[in-house]
CHARMM-style PDB file with segment names, atoms N, HN, CA, C and O in Angstrom:
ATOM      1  N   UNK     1       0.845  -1.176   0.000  1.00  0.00      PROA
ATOM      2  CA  UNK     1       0.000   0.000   0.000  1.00  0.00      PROA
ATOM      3  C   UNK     1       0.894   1.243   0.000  1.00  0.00      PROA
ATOM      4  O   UNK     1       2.047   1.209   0.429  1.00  0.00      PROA
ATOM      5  N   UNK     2       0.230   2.508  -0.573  1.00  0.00      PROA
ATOM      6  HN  UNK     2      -0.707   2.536  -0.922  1.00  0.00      PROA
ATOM      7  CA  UNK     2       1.286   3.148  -0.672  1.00  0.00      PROA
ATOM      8  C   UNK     2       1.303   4.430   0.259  1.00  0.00      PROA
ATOM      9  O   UNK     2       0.116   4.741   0.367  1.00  0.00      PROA
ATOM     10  N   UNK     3       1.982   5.220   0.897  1.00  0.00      PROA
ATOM     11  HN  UNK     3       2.945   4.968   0.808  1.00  0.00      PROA
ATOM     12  CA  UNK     3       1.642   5.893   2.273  1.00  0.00      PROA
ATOM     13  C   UNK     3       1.413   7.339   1.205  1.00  0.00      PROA
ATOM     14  O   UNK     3       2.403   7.749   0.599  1.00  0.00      PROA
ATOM     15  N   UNK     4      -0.033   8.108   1.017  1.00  0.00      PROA
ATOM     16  HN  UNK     4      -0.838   7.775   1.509  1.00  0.00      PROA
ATOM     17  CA  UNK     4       0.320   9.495   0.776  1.00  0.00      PROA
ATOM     18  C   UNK     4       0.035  10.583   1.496  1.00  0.00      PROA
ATOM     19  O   UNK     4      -0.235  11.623   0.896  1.00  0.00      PROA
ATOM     20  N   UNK     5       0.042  10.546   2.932  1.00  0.00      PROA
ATOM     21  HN  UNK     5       0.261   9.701   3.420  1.00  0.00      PROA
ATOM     22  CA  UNK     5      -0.535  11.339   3.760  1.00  0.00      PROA
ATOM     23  C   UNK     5       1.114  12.842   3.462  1.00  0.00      PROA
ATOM     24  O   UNK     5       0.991  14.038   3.198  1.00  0.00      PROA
ATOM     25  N   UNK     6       2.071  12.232   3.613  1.00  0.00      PROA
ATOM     26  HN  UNK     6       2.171  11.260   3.828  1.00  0.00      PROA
ATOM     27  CA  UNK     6       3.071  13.358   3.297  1.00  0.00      PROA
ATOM     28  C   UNK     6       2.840  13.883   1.591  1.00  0.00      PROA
ATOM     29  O   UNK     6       3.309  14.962   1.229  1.00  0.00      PROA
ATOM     30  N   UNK     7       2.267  13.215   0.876  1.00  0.00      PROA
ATOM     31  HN  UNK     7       1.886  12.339   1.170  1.00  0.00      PROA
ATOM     32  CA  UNK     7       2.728  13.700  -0.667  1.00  0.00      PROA
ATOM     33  C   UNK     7       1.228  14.631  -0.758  1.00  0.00      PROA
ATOM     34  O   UNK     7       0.144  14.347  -0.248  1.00  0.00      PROA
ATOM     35  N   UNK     8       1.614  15.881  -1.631  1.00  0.00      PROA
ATOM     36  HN  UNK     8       2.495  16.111  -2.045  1.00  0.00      PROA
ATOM     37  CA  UNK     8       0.271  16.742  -1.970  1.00  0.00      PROA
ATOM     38  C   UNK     8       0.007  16.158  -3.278  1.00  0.00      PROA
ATOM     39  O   UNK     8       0.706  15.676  -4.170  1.00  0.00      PROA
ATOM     40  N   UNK     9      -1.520  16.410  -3.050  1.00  0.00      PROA
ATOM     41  HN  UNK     9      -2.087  16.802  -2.325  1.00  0.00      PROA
ATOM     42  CA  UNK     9      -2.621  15.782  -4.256  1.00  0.00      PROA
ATOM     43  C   UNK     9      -3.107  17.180  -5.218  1.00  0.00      PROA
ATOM     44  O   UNK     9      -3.175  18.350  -4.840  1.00  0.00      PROA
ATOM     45  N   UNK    10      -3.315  16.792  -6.141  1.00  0.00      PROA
ATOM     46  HN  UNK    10      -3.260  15.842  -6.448  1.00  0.00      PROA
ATOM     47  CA  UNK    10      -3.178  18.044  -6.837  1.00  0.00      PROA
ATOM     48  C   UNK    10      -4.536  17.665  -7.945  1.00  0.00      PROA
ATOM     49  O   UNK    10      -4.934  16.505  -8.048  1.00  0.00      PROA
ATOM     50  N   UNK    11      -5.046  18.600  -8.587  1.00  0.00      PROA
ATOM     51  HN  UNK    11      -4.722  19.542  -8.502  1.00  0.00      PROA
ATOM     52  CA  UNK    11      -6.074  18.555  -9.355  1.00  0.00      PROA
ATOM     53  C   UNK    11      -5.788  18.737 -10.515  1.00  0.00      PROA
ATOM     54  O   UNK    11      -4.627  19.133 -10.618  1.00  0.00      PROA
ATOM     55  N   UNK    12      -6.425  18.611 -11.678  1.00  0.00      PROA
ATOM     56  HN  UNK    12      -7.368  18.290 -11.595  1.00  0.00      PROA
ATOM     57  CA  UNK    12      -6.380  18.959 -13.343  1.00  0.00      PROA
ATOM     58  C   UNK    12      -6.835  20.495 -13.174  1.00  0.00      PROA
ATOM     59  O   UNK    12      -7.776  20.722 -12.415  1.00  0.00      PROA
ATOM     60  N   UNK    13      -6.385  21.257 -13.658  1.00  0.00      PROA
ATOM     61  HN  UNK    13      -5.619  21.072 -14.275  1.00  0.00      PROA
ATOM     62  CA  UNK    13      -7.487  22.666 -13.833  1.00  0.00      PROA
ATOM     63  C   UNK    13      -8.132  22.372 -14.833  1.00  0.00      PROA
ATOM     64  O   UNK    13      -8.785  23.360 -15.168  1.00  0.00      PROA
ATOM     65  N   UNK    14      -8.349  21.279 -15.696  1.00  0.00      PROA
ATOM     66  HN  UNK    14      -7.818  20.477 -15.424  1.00  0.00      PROA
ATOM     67  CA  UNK    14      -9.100  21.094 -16.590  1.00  0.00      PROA
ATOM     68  C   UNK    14     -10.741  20.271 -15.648  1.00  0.00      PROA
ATOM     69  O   UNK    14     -11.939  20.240 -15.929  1.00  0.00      PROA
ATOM     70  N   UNK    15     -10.249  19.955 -14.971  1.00  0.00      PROA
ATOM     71  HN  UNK    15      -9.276  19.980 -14.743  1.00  0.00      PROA
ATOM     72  CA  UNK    15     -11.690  19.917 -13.786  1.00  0.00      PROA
ATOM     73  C   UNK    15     -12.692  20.003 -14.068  1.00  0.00      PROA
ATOM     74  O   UNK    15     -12.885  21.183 -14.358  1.00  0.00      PROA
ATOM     75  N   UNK    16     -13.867  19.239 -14.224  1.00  0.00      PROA
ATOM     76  HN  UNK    16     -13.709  18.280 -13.989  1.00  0.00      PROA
ATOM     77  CA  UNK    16     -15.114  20.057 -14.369  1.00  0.00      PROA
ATOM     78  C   UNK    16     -15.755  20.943 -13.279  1.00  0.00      PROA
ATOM     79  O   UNK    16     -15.982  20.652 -12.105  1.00  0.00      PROA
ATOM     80  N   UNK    17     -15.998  22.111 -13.956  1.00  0.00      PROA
ATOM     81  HN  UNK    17     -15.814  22.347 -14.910  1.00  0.00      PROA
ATOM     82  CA  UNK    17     -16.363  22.608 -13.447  1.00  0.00      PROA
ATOM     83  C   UNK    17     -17.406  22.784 -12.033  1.00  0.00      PROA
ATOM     84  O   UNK    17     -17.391  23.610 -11.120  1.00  0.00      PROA
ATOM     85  N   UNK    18     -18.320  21.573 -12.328  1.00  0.00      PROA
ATOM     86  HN  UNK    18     -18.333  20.902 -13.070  1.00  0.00      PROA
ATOM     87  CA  UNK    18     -19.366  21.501 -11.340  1.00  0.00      PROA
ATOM     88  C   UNK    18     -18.310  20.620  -9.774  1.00  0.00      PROA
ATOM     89  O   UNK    18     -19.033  20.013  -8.984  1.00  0.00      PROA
ATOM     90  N   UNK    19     -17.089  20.614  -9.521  1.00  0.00      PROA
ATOM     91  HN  UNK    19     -16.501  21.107 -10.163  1.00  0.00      PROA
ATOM     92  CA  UNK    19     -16.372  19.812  -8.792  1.00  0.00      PROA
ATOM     93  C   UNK    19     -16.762  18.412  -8.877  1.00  0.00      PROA
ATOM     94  O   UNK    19     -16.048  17.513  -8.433  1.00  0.00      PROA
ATOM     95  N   UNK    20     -17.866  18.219  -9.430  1.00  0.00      PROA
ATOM     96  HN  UNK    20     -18.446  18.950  -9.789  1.00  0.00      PROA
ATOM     97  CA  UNK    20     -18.587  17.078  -9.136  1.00  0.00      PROA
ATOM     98  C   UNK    20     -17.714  15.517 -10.054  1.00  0.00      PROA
ATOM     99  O   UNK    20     -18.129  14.360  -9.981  1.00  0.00      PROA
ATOM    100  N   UNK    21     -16.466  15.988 -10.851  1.00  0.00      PROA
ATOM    101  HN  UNK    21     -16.129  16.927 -10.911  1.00  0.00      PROA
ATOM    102  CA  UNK    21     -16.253  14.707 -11.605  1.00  0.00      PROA
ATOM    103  C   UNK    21     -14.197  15.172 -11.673  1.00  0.00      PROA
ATOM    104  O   UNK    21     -13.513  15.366 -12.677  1.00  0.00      PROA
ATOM    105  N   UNK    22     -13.790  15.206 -10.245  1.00  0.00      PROA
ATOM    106  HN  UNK    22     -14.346  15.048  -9.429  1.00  0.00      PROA
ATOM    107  CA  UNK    22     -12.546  15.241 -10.447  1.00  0.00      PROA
ATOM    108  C   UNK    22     -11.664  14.306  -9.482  1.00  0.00      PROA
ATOM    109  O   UNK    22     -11.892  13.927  -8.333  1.00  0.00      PROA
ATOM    110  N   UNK    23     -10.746  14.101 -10.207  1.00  0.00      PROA
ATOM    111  HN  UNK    23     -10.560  14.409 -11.140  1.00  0.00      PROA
ATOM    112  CA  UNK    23      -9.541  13.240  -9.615  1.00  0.00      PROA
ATOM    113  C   UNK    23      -8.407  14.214  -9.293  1.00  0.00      PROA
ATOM    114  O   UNK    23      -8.039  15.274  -9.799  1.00  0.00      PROA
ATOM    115  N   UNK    24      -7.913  13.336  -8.084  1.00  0.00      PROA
ATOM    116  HN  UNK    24      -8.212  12.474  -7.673  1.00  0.00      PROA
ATOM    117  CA  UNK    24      -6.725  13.891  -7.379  1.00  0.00      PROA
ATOM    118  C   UNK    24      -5.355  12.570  -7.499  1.00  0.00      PROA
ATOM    119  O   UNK    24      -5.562  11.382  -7.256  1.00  0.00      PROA
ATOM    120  N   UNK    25      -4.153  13.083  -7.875  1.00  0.00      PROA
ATOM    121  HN  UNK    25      -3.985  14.049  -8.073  1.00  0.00      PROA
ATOM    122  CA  UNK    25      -2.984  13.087  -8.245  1.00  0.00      PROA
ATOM    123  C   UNK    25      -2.092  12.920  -7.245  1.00  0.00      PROA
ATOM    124  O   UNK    25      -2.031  14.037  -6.732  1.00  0.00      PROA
ATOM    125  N   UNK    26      -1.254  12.092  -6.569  1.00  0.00      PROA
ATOM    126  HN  UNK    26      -1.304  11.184  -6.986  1.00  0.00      PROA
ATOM    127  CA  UNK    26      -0.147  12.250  -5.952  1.00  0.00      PROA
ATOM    128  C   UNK    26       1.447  12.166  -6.630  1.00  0.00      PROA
ATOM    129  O   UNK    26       2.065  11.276  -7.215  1.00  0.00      PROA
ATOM    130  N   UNK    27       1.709  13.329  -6.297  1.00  0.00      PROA
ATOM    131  HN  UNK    27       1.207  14.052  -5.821  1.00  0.00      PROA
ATOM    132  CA  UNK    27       3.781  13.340  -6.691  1.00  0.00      PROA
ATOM    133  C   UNK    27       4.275  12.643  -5.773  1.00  0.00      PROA
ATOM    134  O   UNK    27       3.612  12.343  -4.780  1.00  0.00      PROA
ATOM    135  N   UNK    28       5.414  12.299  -5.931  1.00  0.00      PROA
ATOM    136  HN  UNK    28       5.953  12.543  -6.737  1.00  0.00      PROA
ATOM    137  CA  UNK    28       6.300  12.022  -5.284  1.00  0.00      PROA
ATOM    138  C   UNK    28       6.503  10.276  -4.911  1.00  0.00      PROA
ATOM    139  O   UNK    28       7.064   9.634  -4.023  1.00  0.00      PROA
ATOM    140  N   UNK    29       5.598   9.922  -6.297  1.00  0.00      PROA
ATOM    141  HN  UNK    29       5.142  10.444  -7.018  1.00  0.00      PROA
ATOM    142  CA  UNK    29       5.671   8.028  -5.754  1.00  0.00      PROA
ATOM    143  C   UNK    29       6.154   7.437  -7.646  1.00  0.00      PROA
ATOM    144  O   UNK    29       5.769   7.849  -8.740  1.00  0.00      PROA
ATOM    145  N   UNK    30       7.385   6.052  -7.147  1.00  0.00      PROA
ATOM    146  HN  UNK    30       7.698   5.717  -6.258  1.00  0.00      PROA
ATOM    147  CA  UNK    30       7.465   5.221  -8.642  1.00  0.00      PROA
ATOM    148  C   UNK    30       6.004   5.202  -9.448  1.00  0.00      PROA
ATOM    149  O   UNK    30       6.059   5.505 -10.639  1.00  0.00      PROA
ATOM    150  N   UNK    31       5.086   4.965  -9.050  1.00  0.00      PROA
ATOM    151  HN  UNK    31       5.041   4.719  -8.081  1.00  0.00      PROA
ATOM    152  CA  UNK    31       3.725   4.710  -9.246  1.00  0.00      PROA
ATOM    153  C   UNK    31       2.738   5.646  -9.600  1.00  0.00      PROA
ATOM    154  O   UNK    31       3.559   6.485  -9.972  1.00  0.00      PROA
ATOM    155  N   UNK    32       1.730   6.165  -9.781  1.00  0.00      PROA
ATOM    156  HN  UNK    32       1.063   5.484  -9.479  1.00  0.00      PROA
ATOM    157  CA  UNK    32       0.829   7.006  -9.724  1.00  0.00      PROA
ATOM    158  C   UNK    32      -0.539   6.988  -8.926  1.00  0.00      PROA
ATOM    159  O   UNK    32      -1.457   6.407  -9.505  1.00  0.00      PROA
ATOM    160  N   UNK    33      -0.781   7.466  -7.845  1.00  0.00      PROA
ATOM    161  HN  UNK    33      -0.036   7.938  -7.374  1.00  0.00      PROA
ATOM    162  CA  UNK    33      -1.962   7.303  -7.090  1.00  0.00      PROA
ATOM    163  C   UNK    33      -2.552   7.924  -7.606  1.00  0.00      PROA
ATOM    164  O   UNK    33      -2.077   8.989  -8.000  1.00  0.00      PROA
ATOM    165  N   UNK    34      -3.961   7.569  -7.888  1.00  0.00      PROA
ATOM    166  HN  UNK    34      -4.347   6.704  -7.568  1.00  0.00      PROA
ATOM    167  CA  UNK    34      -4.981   8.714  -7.740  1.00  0.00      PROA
ATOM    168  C   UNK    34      -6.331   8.116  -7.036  1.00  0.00      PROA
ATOM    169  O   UNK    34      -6.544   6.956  -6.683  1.00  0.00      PROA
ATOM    170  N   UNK    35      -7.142   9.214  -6.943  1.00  0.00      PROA
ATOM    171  HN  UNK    35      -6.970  10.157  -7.230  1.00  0.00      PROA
ATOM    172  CA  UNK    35      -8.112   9.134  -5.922  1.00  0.00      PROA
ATOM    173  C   UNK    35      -9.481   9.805  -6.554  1.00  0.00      PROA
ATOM    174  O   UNK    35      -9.498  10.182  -7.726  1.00  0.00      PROA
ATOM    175  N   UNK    36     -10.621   9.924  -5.690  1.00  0.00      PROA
ATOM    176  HN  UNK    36     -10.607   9.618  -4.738  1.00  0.00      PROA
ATOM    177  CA  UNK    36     -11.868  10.990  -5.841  1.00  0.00      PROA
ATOM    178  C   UNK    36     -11.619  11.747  -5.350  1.00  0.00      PROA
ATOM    179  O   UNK    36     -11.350  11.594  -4.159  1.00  0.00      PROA
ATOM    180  N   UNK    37     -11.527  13.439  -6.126  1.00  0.00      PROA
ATOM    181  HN  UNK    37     -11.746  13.563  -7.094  1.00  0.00      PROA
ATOM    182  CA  UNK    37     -11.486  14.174  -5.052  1.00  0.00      PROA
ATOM    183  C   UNK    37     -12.642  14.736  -3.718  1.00  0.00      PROA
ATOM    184  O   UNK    37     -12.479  15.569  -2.826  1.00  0.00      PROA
ATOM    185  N   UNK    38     -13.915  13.787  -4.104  1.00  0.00      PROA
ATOM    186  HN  UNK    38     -14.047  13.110  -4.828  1.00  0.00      PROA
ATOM    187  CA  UNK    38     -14.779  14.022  -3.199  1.00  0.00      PROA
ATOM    188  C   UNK    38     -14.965  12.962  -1.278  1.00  0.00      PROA
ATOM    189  O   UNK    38     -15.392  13.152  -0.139  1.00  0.00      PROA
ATOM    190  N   UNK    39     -14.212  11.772  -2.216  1.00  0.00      PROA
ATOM    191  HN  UNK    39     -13.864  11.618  -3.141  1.00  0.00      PROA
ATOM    192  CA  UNK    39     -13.847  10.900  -1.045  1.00  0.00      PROA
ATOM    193  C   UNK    39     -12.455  10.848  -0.541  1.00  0.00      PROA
ATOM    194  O   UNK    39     -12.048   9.698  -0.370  1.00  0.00      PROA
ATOM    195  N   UNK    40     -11.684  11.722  -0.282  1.00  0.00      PROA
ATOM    196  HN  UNK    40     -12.015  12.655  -0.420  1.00  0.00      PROA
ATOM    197  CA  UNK    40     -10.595  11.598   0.119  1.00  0.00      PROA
ATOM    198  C   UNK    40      -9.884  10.661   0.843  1.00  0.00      PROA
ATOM    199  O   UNK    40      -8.676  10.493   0.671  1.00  0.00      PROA
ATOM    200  N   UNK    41     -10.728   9.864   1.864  1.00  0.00      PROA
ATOM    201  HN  UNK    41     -11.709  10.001   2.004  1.00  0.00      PROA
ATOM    202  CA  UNK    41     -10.239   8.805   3.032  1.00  0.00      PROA
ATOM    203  C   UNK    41     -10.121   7.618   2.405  1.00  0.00      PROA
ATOM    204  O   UNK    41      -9.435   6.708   2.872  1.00  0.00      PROA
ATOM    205  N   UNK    42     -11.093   7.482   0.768  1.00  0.00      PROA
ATOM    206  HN  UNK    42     -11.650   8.221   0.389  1.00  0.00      PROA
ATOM    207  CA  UNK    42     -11.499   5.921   0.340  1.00  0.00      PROA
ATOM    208  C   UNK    42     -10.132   5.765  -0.547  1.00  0.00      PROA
ATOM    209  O   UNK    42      -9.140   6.480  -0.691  1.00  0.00      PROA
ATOM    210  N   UNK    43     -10.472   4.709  -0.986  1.00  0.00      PROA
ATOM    211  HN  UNK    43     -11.277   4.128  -0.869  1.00  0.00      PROA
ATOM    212  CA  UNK    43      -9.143   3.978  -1.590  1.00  0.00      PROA
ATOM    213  C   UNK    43      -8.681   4.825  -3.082  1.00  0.00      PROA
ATOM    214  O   UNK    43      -9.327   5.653  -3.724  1.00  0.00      PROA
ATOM    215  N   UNK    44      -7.206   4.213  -3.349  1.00  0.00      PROA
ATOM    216  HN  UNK    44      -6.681   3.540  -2.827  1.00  0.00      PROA
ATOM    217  CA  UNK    44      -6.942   5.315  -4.229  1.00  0.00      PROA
ATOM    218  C   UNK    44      -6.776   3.879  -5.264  1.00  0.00      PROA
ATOM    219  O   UNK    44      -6.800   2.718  -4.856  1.00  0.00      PROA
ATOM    220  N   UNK    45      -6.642   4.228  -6.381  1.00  0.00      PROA
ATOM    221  HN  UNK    45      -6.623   5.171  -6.712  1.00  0.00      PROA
ATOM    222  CA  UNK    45      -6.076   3.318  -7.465  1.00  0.00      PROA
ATOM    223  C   UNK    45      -4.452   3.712  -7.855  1.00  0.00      PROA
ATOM    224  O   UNK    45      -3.924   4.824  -7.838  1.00  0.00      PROA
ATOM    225  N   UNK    46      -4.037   2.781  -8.106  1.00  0.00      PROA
ATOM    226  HN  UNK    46      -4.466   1.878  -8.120  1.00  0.00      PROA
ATOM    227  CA  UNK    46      -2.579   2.969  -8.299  1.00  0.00      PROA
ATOM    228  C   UNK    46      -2.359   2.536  -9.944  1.00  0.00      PROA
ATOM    229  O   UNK    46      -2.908   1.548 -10.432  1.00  0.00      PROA
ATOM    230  N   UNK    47      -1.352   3.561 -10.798  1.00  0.00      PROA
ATOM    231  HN  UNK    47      -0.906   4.363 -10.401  1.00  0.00      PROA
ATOM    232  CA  UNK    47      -1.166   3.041 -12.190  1.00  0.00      PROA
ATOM    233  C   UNK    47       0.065   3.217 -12.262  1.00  0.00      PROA
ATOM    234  O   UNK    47       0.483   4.220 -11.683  1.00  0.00      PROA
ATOM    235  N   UNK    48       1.193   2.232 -13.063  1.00  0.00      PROA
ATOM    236  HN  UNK    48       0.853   1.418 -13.533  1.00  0.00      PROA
ATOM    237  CA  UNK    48       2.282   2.478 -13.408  1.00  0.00      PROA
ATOM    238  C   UNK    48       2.322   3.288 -14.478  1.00  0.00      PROA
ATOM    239  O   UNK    48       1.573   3.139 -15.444  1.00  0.00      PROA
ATOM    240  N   UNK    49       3.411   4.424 -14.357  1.00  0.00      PROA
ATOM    241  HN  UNK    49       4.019   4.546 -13.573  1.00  0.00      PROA
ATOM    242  CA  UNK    49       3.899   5.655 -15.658  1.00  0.00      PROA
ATOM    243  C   UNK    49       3.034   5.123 -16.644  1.00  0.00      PROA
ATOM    244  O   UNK    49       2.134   5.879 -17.010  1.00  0.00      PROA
ATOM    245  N   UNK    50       3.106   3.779 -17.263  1.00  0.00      PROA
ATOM    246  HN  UNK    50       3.837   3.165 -16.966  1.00  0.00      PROA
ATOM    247  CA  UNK    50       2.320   3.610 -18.936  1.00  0.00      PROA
ATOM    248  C   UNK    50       1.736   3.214 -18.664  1.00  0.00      PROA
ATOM    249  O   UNK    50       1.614   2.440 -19.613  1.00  0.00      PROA
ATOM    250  N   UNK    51       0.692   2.818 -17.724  1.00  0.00      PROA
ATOM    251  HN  UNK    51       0.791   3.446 -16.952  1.00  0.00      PROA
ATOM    252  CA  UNK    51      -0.601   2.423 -17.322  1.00  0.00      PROA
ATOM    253  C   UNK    51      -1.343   3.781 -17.380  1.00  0.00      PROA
ATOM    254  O   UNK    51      -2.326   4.018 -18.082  1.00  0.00      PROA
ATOM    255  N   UNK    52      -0.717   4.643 -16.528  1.00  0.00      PROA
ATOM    256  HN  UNK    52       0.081   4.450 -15.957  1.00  0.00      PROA
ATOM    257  CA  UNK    52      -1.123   6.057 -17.248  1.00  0.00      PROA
ATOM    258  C   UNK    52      -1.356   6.736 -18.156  1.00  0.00      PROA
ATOM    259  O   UNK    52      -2.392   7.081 -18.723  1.00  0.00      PROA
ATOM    260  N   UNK    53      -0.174   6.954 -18.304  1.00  0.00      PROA
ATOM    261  HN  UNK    53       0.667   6.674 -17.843  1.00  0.00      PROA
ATOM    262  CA  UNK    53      -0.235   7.443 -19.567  1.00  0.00      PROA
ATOM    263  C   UNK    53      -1.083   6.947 -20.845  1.00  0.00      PROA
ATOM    264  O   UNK    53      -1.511   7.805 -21.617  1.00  0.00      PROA
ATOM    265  N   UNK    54      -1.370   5.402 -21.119  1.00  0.00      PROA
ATOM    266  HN  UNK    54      -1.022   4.704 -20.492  1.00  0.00      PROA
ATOM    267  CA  UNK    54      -1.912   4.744 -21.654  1.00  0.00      PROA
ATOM    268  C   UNK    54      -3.765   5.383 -21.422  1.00  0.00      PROA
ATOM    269  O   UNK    54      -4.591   5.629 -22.301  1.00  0.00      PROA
ATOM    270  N   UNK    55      -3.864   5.458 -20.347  1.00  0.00      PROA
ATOM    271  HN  UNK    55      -3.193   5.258 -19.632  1.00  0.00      PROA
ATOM    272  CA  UNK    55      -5.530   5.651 -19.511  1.00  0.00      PROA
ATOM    273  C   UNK    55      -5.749   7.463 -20.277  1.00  0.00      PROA
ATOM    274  O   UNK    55      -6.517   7.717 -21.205  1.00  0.00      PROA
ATOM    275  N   UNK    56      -5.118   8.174 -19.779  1.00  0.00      PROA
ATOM    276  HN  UNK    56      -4.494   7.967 -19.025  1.00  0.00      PROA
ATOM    277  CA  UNK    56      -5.182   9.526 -20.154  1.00  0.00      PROA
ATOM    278  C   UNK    56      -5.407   9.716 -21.747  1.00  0.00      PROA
ATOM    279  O   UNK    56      -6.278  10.426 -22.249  1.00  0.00      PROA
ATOM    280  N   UNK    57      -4.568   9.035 -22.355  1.00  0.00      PROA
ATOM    281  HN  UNK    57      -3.860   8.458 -21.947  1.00  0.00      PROA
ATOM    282  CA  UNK    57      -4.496   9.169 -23.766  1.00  0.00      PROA
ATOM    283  C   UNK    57      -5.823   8.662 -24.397  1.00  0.00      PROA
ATOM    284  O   UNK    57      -6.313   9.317 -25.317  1.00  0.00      PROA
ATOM    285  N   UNK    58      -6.704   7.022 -23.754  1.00  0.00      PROA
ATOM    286  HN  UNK    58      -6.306   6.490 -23.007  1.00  0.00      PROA
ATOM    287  CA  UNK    58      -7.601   6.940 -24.004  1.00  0.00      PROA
ATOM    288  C   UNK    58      -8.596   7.711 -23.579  1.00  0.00      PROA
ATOM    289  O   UNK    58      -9.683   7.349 -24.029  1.00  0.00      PROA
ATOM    290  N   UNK    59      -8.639   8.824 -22.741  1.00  0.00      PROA
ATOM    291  HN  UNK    59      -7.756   9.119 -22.375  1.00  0.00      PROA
ATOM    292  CA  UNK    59      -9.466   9.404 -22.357  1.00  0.00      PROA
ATOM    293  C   UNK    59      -9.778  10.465 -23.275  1.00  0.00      PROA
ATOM    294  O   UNK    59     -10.909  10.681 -23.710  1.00  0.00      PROA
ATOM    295  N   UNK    60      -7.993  11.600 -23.763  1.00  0.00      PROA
ATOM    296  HN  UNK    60      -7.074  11.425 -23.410  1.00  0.00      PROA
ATOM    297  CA  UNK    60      -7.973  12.446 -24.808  1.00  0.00      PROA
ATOM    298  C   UNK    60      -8.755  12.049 -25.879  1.00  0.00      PROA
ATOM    299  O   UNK    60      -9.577  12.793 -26.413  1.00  0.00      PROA
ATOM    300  N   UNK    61      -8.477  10.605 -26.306  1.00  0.00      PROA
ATOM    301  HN  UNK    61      -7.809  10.000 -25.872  1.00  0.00      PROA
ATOM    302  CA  UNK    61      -9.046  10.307 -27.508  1.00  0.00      PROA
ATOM    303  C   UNK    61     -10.764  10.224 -27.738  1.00  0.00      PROA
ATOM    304  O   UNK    61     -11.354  10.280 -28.818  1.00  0.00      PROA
ATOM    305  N   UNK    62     -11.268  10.096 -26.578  1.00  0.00      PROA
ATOM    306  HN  UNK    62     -10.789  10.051 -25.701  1.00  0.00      PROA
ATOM    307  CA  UNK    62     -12.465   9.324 -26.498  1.00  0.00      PROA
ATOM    308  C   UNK    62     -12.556   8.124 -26.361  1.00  0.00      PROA
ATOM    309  O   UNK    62     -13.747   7.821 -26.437  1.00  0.00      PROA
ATOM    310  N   UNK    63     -11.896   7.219 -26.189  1.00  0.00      PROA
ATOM    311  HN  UNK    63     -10.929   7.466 -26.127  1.00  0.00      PROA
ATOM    312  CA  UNK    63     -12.227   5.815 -26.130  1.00  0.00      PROA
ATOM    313  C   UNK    63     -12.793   5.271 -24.804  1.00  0.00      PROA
ATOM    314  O   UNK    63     -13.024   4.062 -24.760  1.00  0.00      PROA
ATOM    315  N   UNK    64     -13.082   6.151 -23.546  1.00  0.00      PROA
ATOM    316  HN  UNK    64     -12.895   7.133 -23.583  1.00  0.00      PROA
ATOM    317  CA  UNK    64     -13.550   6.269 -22.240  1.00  0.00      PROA
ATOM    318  C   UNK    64     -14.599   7.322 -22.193  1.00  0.00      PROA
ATOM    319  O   UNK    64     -14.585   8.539 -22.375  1.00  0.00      PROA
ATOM    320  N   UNK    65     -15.324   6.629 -21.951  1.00  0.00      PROA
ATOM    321  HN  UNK    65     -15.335   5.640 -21.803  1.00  0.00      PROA
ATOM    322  CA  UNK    65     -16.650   8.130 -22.111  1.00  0.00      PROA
ATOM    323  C   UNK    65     -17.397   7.098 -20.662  1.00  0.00      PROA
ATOM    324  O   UNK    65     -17.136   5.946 -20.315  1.00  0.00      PROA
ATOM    325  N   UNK    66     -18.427   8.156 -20.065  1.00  0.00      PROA
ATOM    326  HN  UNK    66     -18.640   9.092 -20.347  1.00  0.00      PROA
ATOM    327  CA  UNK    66     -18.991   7.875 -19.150  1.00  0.00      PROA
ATOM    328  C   UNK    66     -20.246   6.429 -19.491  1.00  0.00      PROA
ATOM    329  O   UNK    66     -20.729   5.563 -18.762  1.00  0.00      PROA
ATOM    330  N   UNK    67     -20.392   6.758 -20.906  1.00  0.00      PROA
ATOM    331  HN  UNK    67     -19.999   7.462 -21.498  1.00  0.00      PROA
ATOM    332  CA  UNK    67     -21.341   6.068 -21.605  1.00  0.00      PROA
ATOM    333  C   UNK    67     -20.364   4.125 -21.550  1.00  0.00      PROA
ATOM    334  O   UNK    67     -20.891   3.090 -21.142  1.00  0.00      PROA
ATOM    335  N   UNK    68     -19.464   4.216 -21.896  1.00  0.00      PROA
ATOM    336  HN  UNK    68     -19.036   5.056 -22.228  1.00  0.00      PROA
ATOM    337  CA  UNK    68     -18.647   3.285 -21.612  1.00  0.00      PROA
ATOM    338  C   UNK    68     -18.636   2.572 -20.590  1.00  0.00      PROA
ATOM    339  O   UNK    68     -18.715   1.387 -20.916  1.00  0.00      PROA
ATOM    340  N   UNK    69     -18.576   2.718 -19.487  1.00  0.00      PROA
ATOM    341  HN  UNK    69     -18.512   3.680 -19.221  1.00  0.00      PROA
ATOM    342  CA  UNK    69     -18.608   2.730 -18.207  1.00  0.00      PROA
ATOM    343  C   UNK    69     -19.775   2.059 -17.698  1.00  0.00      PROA
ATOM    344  O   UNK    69     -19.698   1.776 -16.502  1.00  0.00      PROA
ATOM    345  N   UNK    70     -20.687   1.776 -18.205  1.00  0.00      PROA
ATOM    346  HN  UNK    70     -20.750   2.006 -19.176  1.00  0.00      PROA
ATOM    347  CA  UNK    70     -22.305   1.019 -17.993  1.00  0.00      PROA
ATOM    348  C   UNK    70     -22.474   0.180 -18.171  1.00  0.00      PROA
ATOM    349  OT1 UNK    70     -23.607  -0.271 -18.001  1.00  0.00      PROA
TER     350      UNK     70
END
């Protein structure tokens, strides 16, 4: 498990607007945590650099849409 109570979580400013659909980011790990930024205490998911990067890119592209997800 990975400890991020010392590392700051950081947001997209690309955010939606309504706060209602954003993820939070931790620096400072081999790995990439991220989280809800509405549940802070609940569990985070962890992605390696190209697990990332891989996820984001499908997101840029569209290949992840909320519609997907159902």
């Amino acid at each position: 498990m990975i400890s991020t109570e010392r590392t700051g979580w950081f947001k997209s400013s690309y955010s939606g607007g309504s706060q209602a659909e954003c993820l939070e980011v931790a620096r400072g790990h081999p790995d990439i945590p991220v989280r809800d930024s509405k549940t802070t205490p609940g569990p985070t998911l962890t992605f390696s650099a190209t697990g990332w990067t891989t996820f984001v890119t499908a997101i840029k592209d569209g290949q992840l849409t909320a519609a997907s997800c159902n």
